[in-house]
N, C-alpha and C positions, 0 to 999 in steps of 0.2 A: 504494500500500500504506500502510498505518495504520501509526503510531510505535509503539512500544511498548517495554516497559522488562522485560528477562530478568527479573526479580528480582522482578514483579509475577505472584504466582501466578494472575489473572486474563485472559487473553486478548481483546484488542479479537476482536469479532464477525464481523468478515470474516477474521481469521485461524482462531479455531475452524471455522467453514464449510469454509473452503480445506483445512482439516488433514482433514478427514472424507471429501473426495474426492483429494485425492492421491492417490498410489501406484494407481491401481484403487479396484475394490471387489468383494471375492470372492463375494459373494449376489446371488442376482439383485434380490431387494426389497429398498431402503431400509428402515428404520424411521425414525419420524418423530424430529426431535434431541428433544423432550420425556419420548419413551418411551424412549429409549435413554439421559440423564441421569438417571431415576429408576431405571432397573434399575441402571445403574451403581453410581449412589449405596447401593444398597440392598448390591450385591455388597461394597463399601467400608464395610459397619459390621461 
């Protein structure tokens, strides 16, 4: 696992990955993580 520092609002890239499949995943389709950071972002203004 990658070091990483709480405090650093950024996420090393194998932990983002890992957070997205944890727990499950309650839809059968994925969305791809590009489409699903721009709608987020867009929900977040």
């Amino acid at each position: 696992m990658t070091d990483f520092d709480l405090e650093n609002p950024v996420l090393p890239k194998a932990i983002r990955h890992a957070a997205m499949t944890s727990g499950g995943y309650s839809y059968p389709n994925k969305i791809k993580r590009k489409a699903y950071e721009e709608s987020l972002h867009r929900l977040q203004i």
